[in-house]
C-alpha positions, 0 to 999 in steps of 0.5 A: 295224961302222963307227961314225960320228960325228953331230950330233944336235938333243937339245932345244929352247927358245924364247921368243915374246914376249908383246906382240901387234901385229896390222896394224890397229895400224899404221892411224894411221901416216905411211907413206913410200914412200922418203926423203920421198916421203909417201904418202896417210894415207887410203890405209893400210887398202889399204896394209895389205891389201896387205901381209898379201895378199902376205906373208900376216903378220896380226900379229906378237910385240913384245917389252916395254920391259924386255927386250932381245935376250940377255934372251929369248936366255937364255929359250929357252936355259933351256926347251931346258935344262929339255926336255933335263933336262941339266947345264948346265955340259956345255955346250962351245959357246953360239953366240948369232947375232943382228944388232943385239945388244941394244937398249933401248927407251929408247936406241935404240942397239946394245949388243955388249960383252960378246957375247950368248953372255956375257951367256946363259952368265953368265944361265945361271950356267955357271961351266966356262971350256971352256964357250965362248961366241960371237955370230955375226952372218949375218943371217936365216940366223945361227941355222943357220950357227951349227948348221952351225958346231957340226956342225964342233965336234961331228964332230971330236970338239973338243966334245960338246954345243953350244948353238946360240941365234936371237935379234933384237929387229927392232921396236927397228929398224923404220922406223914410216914404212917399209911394209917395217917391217911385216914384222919382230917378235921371238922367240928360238929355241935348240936343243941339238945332241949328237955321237951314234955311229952305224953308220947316218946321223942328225942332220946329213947335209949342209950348205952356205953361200954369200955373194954379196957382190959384186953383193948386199950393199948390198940391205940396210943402215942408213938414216936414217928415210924421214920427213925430219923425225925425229930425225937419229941414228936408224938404221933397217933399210932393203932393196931389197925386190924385188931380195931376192925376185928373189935368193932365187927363182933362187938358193934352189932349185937350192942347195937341190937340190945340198945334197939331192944332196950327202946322197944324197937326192932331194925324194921323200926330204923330209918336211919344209921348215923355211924362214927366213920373210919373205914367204909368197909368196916361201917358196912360190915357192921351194918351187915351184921346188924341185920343179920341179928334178925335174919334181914339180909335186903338191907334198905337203900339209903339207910347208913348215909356217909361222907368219909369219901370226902370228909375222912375220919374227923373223930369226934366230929364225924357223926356231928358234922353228918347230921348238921350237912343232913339237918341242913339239906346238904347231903344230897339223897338224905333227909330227917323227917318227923317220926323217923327212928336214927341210932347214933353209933360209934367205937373207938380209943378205950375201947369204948362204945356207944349208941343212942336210939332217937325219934326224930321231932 
């Protein structure tokens, strides 16, 4: 019998950060609609209507003023090691994905050196030097470029076991006079993955990435405050929000159909859709689109679970943070059964794409 070689999810971790913001608290801010272009301050309750009516986000998770992002990073990695009730020093990859690295509250500046990765194997008391620790900056879809990343490791037979770690403090870079700001919250997410034999396919059955950089990277970047009279110096994360939305609805889906085909799968197969989330309309618009390549237009109950109502745009921890909250029960009305087909997604900052099919072990 023929036995191949799968990476499988073992265990999970993540840290959901304490402090809670709901939109109301956003009530008394000086909101720009570009480089100095004031809006009416009397206007912000139909300001914030309208965004919790599009992106459906009524609050999000702040971190505290003590923590930074390799902080929460070690968090999540040290729950999915207790879930997992495995040695530690077996670990033979950490990948740590981020964007902005560390920032604290009160130096508003990114701290790279060393790399998170160190900073969580150190926090974690590893002391194996095959133990290898790596960042890996790809916006929003960092964590599952780091999973696809360790499929490689995995099925080579170059490792054994891989940590694989989402982890962003967006608040330390939102504009409070950008509306898009808004959007952004912190978490981390962490998941173990183990290269398992099998005679039938588990774990990973296919994956895909593109980067569309040409026409697409300046969608977002680092700009100064759209209010002129903060402090110069400060850079803030700034997007052509529209243009994003266009990108993601005619790209995503037919990429997400190919890496379906690619597994030998059609959506009929999919029981679940783990999404990167940054607006709830534009998640279910690409689901629609989705389904619609096979001319399926009764899209089952249940299938896209979700938590940016509560939990915002984490970045490169959303995704990671949904599926420990579903792996763990916590997500009421969502569960992962043995046998159940997930297709991991997410778009962002490049513009780069990614997704992964999984069966469930």
């Amino acid at each position: 019998m023929v036995r191949d070689r799968y990476s499988v999810i073992v265990g999970t971790g993540g840290h959901i950060p304490s402090r809670r913001v709901v939109n109301q608290d956003f009530i008394g801010n000086e909101f720009y609609k570009g480089y100095g272009e004031a809006i009416d301050p009397t206007t912000n309750s139909t300001v914030l209507e309208k965004f919790e009516g599009i992106t459906e986000i009524a609050e999000r998770r702040f971190v505290t003023d003590d923590q930074v992002a390799s902080d929460i990073a070690g968090s999540s990695a040290e729950e999915a090691l207790r879930s997992l009730g495995i040695d530690r020093e077996t670990l033979d990859y950490i990948i740590v994905a981020h964007n902005f690295g560390d920032i604290p509250a009160n130096n508003l500046r990114t701290d790279l050196v060393p790399s998170l990765a160190a900073r969580v194997k150190q926090r974690l008391g590893i002391r194996n030097p095959s133990c290898i620790a790596y960042d890996l900056p790809f916006g929003c879809p960092g964590w599952l470029q780091g999973v696809i990343q360790a499929d490689y490791f995995l099925r080579s037979g170059d490792a054994n076991r891989a940590m694989v770690i989402g982890a962003e403090t967006l608040s330390r870079v939102s504009d409070p006079h950008d509306r898009d700001g808004m959007l952004y919250s912190d978490g981390a997410g962490c998941a173990i993955l183990e290269a398992r034999t099998s005679s039938e396919p588990v774990g990973i059955l296919s994956h895909a990435a593109r980067s569309d950089t040409l026409d697409h990277a300046s969608l977002m970047w680092m700009g100064a405050s759209y209010n002129p009279d903060y402090p110069e110096g400060a850079l803030f994360l700034k997007m052509q929000g529209h243009k994003l939305y266009e990108y993601a609805v005619t790209t995503v889906p037919g990429f997400l159909h190919e890496t379906l085909q690619k597994a030998g799968l059609s959506l009929a197969d999919v029981d679940k859709v783990l999404m990167h989330q940054a607006n709830a309309r534009l998640n279910e618009k690409i689901l629609r689109r989705l389904f619609r390549l096979e001319d399926v237009h009764e899209i089952p109950d249940g299938i896209m679970p979700m938590t940016i109502s509560y939990l915002g745009n984490s970045s490169v921890a959303t995704i990671p943070t949904l599926l420990d909250l579903m792996v763990r029960d916590e997500l009421d009305g969502q569960s992962l059964n043995s046998g159940d087909i997930v297709v991991f997604a997410a778009v962002g900052a490049g513009m780069n794409i990614n997704s992964v099919v999984y069966k469930w072990a």
